[in-house]
Residue, then its C-alpha position, 0 to 999 in steps of 0.5 A: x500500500x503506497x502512502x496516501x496523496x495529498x494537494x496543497x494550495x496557498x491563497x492570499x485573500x486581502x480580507x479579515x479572517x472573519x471575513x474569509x471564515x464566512x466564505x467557508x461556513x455560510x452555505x449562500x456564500x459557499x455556493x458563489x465560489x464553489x459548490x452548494x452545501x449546507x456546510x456549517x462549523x459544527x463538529x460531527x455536522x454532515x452535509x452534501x456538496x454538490x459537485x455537479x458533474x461529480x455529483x453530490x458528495x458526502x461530507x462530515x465536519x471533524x474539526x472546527x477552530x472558529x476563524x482559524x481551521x476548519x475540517x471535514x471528511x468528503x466523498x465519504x464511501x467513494x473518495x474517503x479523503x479530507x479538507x482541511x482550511x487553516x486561515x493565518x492573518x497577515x498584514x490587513x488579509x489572511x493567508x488561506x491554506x488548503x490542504x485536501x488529503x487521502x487520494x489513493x493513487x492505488x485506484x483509478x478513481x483516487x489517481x484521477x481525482x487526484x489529478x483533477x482536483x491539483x489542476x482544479x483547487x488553484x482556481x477554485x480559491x481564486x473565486x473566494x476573493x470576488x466573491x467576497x467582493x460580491 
């Protein structure tokens, strides 16, 4: 068993850390700059993200630090990996870091989702900051 991937991502957001904490847990927000869910900063909180082509996708809050770091499990029974959002303030901004692990490149599925999603999660953060600008 070869050890589990990982993709890391590392956004600047020139908002407060309060603010870029609401694009993560409020569900109207959310949707503007990824995908529709009724995500909320509760530990053992579950919710669906709708990913669309991909299809709704299985999530479980598992740990919540208020404005600093939020985590979950997602596509539970299918992926089995997790998303972890840490928010570090810097100068008037904050310093969003991504970190979406547990591909297993042993599956096809695990190999392509892995690839897709590296190609994918940089765009997907350059939407948080028009959105918050909205």
């Amino acid at each position: 068993m070869t050890e589990k991937a990982v993709i890391t991502c590392d956004e600047f957001l020139p908002y407060p850390p309060a603010r870029v904490w609401e694009a993560l847990t409020d569900p109207a927000l959310h949707a503007r700059w990824w995908a529709a869910g009724d995500v909320r900063a509760v530990v053992g909180h579950r919710f669906t993200l709708d990913m669309g082509p991909w299809g709704q996708q299985p999530c479980e809050v598992t740990a919540v630090e208020p404005g600093r770091l939020l985590g979950y499990s997602f596509a539970e029974g299918t992926l089995d990996t997790t998303v972890t959002w840490r928010l570090v303030p810097e100068g008037r901004g904050t310093r969003l870091l991504l970190e979406h692990a547990g591909f297993d490149l042993d599956t096809p599925m695990g190999r392509q989702a892995h690839q897709g999603m590296e190609q994918g999660w940089p765009g997907v953060l350059r939407r948080i900051a028009p959105a918050l600008a909205e």
